[in-house]
Each structure stands twice: as structure tokens, then as C-alpha cells.
N, C-alpha and C positions, 0 to 999 in steps of 0.2 A: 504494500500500500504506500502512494506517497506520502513522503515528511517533507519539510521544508524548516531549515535555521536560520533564527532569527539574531541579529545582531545583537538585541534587548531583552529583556522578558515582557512574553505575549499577556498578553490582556484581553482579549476578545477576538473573535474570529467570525463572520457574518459570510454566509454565502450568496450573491447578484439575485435577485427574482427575475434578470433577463438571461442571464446564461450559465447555464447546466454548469459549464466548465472553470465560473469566475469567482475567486472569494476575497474576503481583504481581511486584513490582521492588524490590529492596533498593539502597539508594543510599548516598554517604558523603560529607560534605563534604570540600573539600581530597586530594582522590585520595584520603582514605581515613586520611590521617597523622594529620588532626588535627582536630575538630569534631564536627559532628551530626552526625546520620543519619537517614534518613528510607523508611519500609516503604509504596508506595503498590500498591494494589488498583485493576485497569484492565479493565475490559469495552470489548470490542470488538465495534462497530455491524455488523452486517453490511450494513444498508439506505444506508448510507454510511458508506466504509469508514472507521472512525475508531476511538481510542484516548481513552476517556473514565475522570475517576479517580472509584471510586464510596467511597472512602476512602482514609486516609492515617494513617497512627501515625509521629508523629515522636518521635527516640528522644536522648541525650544526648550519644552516636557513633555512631560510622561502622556501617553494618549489611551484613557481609559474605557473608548467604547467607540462604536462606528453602526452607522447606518445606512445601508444604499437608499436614494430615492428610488420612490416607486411610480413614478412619472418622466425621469432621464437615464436611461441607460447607464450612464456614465457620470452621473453625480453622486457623491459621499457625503456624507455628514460624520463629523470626529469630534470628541467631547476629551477634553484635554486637561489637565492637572491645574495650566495657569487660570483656570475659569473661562476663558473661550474656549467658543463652539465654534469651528472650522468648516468650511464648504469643499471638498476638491471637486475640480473636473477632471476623471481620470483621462480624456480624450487629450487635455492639452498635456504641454511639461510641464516637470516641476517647478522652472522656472515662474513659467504665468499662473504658479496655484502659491498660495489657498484663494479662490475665485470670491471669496469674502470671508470674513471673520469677526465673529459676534462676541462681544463680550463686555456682558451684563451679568453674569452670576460672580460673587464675590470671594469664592471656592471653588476646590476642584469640582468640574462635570464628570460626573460617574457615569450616566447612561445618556441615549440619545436613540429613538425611534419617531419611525416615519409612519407618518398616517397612511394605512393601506389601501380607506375607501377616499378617504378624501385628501389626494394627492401631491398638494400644493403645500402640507404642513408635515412640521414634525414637533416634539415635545423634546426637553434635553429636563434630568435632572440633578441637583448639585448636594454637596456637602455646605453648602449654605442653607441647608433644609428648604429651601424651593424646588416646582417644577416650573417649568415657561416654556410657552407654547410660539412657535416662531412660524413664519411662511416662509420659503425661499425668497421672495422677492424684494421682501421688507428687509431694511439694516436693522431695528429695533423691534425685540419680541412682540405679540400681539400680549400676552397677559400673562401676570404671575402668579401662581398659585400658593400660598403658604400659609397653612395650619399643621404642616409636622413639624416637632418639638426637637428631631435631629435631623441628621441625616439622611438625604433621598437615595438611597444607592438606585433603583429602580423605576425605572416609569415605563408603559406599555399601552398602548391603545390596543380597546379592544375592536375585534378581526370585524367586525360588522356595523357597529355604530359610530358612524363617524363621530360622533362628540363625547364620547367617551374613552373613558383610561384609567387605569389602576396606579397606585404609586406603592412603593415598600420602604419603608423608612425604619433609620434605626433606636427609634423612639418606639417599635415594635407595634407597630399596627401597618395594618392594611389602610388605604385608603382609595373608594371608588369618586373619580367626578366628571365631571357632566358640564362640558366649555360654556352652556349655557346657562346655568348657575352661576351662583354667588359664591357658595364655598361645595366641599364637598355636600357627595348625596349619600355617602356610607362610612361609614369607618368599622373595622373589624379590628380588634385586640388578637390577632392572627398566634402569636408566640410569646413567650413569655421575656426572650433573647429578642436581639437586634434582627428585623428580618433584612435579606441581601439581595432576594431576588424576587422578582413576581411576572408571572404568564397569562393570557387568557389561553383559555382553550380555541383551538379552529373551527372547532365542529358544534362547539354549544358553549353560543357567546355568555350562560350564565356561570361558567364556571371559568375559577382563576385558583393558579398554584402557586400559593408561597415560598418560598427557602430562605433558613433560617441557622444563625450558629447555633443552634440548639441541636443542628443535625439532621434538623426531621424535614420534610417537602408536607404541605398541607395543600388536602384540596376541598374548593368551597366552594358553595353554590350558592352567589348573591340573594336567593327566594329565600333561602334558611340560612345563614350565616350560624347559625347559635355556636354551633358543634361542628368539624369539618364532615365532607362524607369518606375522607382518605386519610390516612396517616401513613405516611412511608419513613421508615427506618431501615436505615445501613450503611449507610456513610459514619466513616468516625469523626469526621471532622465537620467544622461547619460548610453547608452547601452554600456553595458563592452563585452559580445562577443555574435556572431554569428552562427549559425551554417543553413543548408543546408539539406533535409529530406534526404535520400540514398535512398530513396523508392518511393517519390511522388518529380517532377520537380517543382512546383509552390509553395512547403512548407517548410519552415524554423521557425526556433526556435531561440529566444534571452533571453537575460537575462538581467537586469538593475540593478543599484544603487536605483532605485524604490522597489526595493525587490520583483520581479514582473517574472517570465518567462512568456512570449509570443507566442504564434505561428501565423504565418501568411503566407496565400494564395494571392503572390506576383500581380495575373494578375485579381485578383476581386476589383473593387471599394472599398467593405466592407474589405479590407485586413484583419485585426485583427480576426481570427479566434475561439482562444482561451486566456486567462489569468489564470493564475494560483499564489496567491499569498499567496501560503506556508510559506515562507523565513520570518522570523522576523528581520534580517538583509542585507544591499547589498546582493544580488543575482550575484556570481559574475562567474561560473561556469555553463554550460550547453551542453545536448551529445545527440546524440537521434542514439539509435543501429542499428548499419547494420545489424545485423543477426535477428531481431525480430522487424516486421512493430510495427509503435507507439510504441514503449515503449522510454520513456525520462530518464533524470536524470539528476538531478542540485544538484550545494552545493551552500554553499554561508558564509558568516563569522558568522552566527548564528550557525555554525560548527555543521550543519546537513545535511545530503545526501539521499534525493526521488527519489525512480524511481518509476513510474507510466507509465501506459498505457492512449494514448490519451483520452481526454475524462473524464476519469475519477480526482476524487480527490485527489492528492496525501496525504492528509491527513488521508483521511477513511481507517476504518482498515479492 
């Protein structure tokens, strides 16, 4: 399966919603504390399975998360340590990129997603316990959200309503909202620890998974919050993110401070499906492609990047 070495340690790994074969990797030097950062763009051979870089924008720090547009082939969005949020166009050089650069949050940006149904936006959110809602076209956010009490590690729109999104904070709630509002329209006390990660489901927009250093992944059903209707336990370490199959409704993917990707079948007793424990470092990074069923991809700070097909090794060559 291809790998690919990164100069830094990875931090997220996102795979193109236009092509099968494109994925990008945000990296950080020094775990992330302190230095560059570095956004490389990776096409995958199929004719020999291999991981080649068809660009690279290196940035001033650490780059903690990335999102493809889902309206230009070729645009990125990167959330970066110094509190801006970066635009590339992967079509030009690095020289004429970052094609803009936003920065209104007054901490590092941890995440950064693109609106699926409504095309023109994406949300980024910070360690300045905000989220903020931007358009490409605009130099200044459209609006700032903030009622959590820490840290936003996560924000996610969900797959069907355009005006809604989850956030994960580490003030250990969930929180649902709704662009058309005033403040949130839910909050859920999800974990008892800091949560890190949050998903909606693809296939049933009322359900969203949490990951938390408590270890545990929880799955909720906005109609009944009280109690999850999932508890997944296996990971030893805390799960740093989350992801949601785009292909099968009961399959998600994590990845842990364990060095560990996971997959698991939410509505089977045995959930734990799979393990894969590639990563010789935190596993902190994991994507699983919409355009190609099972194929995964994780990085992690051992500053190397897997993609493999379910099932298989991602070691084996």
C-alpha cells in the first residue's frame, strides 16, 4: 500500500471529493508546538501503487487541519497554529498562493470544513473557543459563534442541512447550531473529559459521533440526546478524530493517541471491526474517500501518510 514522508508531523489528511486519486496532508513542525508548517497535495498512482507530491505551500506554522472546496476542484482551505485560515489554489504555484488569508481568530485554528450542500461556505474552528462561518468571496467572516467555555477542537456541518453544524469543545459538550439563530439550538454534556472530535452521520442526518480523551467515541441521536445509543470502547488513548463511512450508514473510522486507526460497525454488539496499527507515533489524522468505497488514509506525527483499502495492510507493499 502507498506511504508517503512527510518533512513534519502530519496532522490531518483529507481526501479531493473530485478525484479518486487526490488527497492533501497538513503537517507541523515540532508536534505542532512550535515552527513551520507545511500543506502538501498527493496523487496516488494506481499503475504503481505510490504516493507522489504534485504541490506543497509551506506556511510560517504549524497547519492543523484542511478542507477541499466542494464547488472548485482545486481550492483548499488550511487552519493554521498562527490563527489564520489560508485559501490555496492548488492549480497555480506556490509562489501566487495562499490566494487569501483570513485572520480573525485570536488562537490556533484546529479545524476547518466546507459546506457540502451549500457550496460557497465553510466554518473554521479555534482555540479561542469560537467557531466562524466564512464564504470564499468575502475577506471578513460572515459570523461568530461563541458560547463554548474552551476550546473548539471541532466543527462539522451536517451532510444535508445547509445551516446547520455541530461543534466539540473542550469544555466537554457537544454543541448543535443553526446559522439562522441566535445562539445554539442544542447543547449535549457528550463526556465527562474534553471532547476532540465530532461527525454527523451520511446517511441519517440525526445522528452525530463524538470522540473524547476519555477514550470512548459516543453516538447520539439529536431526537433523544439523554443517553447515547452507542458507546464504543478500545482505544487506550484519547481519540483525537472521527470520521463517518460516505458509503456504509453503521461504519466509521477513528484514530487515537494509541497510534491505532479503528473502524467500527456502530449497531453490532462486537463494534470494533477493524485495527490497524501502522503509526509508530499519535495517530492523529484520518479520511476515508467518497469517491472510492474503502479506501482510508491516516497520518499521524511519525510524519507518515497510508492509504489502504479496507481490509487490507497498510503496510504490505
Amino acid at each position: 500500500m502507498p506511504v508517503f514522508k512527510t518533512p513534519f508531523n502530519g496532522y490531518s489528511v483529507k481526501f479531493s471529493p473530485f478525484y479518486e486519486s487526490r488527497l492533501a496532508v497538513a503537517t507541523a513542525q515540532n508536534f505542532g508546538i512550535l515552527g513551520n508548517g507545511r500543506v502538501h497535495v498527493l496523487d496516488l498512482s494506481p499503475a504503481a501503487p505510490a504516493l507522489t507530491e504534485l504541490v506543497a505551500f509551506d506556511t510560517a506554522d504549524g497547519v492543523y487541519d484542511l478542507a477541499w472546496s466542494e464547488s472548485h476542484d482545486s481550492l483548499l482551505i488550511a487552519a493554521v497554529a498562527d490563527g489564520s485560515v489560508k485559501i490555496y489554489d492548488t492549480a497555480l504555484p506556490p509562489t501566487a498562493n495562499p490566494i487569501r488569508s483570513l485572520h480573525e481568530h485570536t488562537r490556533e485554528v484546529h479545524s476547518a470544513d466546507y459546506n457540502p450542500t451549500r457550496r460557497d461556505s465553510f466554518i473554521t474552528s479555534s482555540w479561542d473557543d469560537t467557531v466562524k462561518l466564512w464564504t470564499v468571496d468575502r475577506p471578513t467572516s460572515v459570523r461568530t459563534f461563541k458560547e463554548h467555555a474552551y476550546c473548539v477542537y471541532n466543527a462539522t456541518w451536517n451532510p444535508r442541512h445547509s445551516d446547520v453544524f455541530c461543534s466539540a469543545s473542550g469544555d466537554c459538550t457537544l454543541r448543535i447550531w443553526d446559522v439562522r439563530e441566535m445562539g445554539s439550538t442544542m447543547i449535549i454534556p457528550a463526556h465527562e473529559f474534553e471532547i476532540l472530535a465530532c461527525d454527523w452521520n451520511k446517511y441519517d442526518d440525526c445522528l452525530i459521533a463524538s470522540a473524547s480523551v476519555d477514550k470512548s467515541i459516543k453516538i447520539w441521536d439529536v431526537r433523544n440526546y439523554r443517553v447515547p445509543i452507542a458507546v464504543l470502547n478500545g482505544h487506550g488513548y484519547a481519540v483525537r478524530k472521527v470520521k463517518f463511512s460516505p458509503h456504509r450508514r453503521n461504519l466509521l473510522a477513528s484514530c487515537s493517541y494509541d497510534m491505532t486507526v479503528c473502524l467500527w460497525d456502530f449497531m453490532v454488539e462486537d463494534a470494533l471491526v477493524g485495527r490497524y496499527d501502522h503509526h509508530t507515533e499519535f495517530a492523529v489524522g484520518v479520511d476515508m474517500s467518497v469517491l472510492v468505497e474503502g479506501l482510508l488514509a491516516s497520518t499521524g506525527w511519525d510524519e507518515l501518510v497510508y492509504v489502504w483499502q479496507q481490509g487490507m495492510d497498510p503496510r504490505a507493499v
